[in-house]
C-alpha positions as CSV (number, residue, x, y, z in Angstrom):
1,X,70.1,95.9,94.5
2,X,70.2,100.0,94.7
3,X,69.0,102.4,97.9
4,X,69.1,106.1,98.0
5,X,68.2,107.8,101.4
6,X,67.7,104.6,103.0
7,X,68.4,103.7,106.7
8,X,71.2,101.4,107.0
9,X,68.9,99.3,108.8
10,X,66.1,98.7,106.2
11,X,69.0,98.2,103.3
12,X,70.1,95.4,105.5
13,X,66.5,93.3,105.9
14,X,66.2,94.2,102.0
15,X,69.4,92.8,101.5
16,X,68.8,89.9,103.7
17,X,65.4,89.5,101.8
18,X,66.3,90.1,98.2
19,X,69.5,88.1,97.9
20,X,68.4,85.3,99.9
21,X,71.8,85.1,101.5
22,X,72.3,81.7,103.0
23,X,75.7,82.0,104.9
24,X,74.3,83.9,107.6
25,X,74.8,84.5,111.5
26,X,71.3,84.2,113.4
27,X,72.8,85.3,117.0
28,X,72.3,88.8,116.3
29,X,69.3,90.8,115.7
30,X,70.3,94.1,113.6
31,X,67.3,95.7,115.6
32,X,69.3,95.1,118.6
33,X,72.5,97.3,116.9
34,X,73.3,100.8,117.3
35,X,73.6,103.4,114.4
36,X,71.2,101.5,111.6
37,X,69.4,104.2,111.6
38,X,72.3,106.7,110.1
39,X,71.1,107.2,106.3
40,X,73.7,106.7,103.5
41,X,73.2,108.9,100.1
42,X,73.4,105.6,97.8
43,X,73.6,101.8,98.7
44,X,74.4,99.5,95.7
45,X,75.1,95.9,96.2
46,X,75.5,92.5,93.6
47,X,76.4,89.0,94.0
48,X,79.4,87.8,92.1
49,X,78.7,85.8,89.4
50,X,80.6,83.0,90.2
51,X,80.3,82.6,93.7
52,X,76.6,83.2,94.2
53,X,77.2,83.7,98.3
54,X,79.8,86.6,97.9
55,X,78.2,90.0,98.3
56,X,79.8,93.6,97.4
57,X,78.6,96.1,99.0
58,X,79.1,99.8,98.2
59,X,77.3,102.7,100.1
60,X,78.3,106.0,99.0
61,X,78.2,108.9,101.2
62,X,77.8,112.5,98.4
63,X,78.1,115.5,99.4
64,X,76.9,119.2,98.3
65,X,79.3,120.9,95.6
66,X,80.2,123.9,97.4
67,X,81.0,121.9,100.7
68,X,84.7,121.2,101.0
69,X,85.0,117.7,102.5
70,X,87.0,117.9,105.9
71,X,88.0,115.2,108.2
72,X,84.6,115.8,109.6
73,X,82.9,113.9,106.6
74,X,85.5,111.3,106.3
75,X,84.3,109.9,110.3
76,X,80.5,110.2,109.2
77,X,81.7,107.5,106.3
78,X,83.5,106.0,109.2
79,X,80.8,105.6,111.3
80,X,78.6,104.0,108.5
81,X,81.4,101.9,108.3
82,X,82.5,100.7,111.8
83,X,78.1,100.4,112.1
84,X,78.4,97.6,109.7
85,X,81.3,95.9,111.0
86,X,79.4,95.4,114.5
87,X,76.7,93.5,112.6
88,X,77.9,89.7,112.5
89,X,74.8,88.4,110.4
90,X,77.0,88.6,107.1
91,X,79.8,86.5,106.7
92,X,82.9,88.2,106.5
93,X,84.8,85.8,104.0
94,X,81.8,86.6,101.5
95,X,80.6,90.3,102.4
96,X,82.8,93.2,100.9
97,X,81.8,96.7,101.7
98,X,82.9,99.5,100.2
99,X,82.3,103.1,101.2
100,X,83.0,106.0,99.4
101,X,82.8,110.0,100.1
102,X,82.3,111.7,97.3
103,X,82.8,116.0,96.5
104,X,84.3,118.9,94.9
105,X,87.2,119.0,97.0
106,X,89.5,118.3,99.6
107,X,90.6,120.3,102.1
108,X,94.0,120.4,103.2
109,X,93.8,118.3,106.4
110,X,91.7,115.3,104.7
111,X,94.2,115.3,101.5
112,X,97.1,114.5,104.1
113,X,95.2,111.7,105.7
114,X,94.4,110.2,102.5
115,X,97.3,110.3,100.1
116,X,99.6,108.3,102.3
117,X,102.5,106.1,100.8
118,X,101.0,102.7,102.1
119,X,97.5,103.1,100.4
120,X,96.7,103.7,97.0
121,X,95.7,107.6,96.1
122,X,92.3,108.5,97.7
123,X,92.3,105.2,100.0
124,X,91.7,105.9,103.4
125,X,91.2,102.4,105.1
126,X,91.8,99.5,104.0
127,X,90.6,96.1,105.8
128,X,89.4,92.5,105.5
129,X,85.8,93.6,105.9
130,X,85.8,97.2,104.4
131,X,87.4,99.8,102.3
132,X,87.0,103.5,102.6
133,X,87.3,105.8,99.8
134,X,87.8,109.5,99.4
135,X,86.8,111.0,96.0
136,X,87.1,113.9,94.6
137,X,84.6,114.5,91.3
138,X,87.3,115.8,89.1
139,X,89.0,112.8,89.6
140,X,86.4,110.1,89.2
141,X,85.7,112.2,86.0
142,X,89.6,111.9,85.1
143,X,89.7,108.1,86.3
144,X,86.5,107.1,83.6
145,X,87.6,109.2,81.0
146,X,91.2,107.3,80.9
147,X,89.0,103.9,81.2
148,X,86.8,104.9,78.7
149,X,89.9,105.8,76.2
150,X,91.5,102.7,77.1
151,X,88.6,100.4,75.8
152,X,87.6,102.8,73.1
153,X,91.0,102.2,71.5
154,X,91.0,98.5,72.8
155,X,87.4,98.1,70.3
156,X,88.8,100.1,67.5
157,X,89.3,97.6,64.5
158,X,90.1,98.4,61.1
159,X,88.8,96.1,58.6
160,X,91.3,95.6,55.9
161,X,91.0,93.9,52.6
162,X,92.3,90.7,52.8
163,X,90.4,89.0,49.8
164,X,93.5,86.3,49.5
165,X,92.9,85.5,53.4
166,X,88.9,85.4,52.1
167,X,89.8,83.3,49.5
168,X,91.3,80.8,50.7
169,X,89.0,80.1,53.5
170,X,86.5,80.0,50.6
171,X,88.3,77.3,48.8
172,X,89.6,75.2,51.7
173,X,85.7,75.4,53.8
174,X,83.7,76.1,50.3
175,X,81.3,72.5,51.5
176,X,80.7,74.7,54.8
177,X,80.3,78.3,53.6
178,X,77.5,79.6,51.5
179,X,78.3,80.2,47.8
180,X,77.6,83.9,48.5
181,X,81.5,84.2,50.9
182,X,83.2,81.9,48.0
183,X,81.3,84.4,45.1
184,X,82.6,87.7,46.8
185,X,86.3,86.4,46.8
186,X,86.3,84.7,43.5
């Protein structure tokens, strides 16, 4: 499921709706919550394969190129953030959230409050319910090239001739292989 410029508040009932998410708690109305109406820039969210009630979430929060992010931008993300934390309809043992600012760059005062030495680089917060991210474009572009690279050269696969190897399968399987494997290696 995908929303761009969507308030928090419709992506939930969609979400609700669309992933027919049974582990839920009915004693709250998300009407009755302050701050759904805040819009995020992109909400994507999936159900895990294997566990079919587990839900991550990621809203991400972009913003122009020539706007330095500031501390400022970092507690909008909070807010979108701490917003869905007060709404107790999704169950917090199967509902990940990620939220991630996304720009050109850094300024000073936000680098220092995310590159700390008990988070990972670019981790603001990390909790039980939610995960903040700061990101820089250069880096996610630096991050998905190495990735890229690293399966690139994880596919590559040189075919060398091993007519031997070829035929002795063909001799040993010849009843199960069709004459046109045993002909190539005879």
């Amino acid at each position: 499921m995908a929303a761009s410029d969507a308030a928090l508040r419709t992506v939930f009932k969609e979400q609700i709706e669309k992933l027919k998410i049974k582990r839920l708690v009915d004693d709250v109305d998300p009407e009755a919550i302050s701050g759904l109406d805040q819009i995020p820039d992109i909400y994507l969210c999936r159900k895990y394969p294997i566990d079919r009630d587990s839900v991550m979430n990621v809203v991400i929060e972009l913003k122009r190129p020539m706007h330095k992010l500031d501390v400022e931008d970092l507690d909008q993300v909070d807010n979108y953030a701490f917003t869905v934390s007060k709404v107790a309809r999704f169950d917090p043992d199967r509902t990940k959230w990620s939220f991630i600012l996304v720009g050109s760059e850094l300024s000073p005062k936000l680098q220092n409050r995310v590159r700390t030495k008990n988070l990972p680089r670019g981790v603001a917060f990390q909790g039980e319910r939610y995960d903040i991210l700061v990101k820089a474009w250069n880096e996610i572009i630096r991050d998905n090239q190495v990735r890229l690279e690293f399966l690139q050269n994880s596919l590559e696969f040189a075919v060398q001739d091993d007519s031997a190897g070829m035929a002795y399968l063909a001799k040993k399987y010849a009843e199960l292989l069709p004459q046109v494997v045993g002909a190539k290696t005879a």
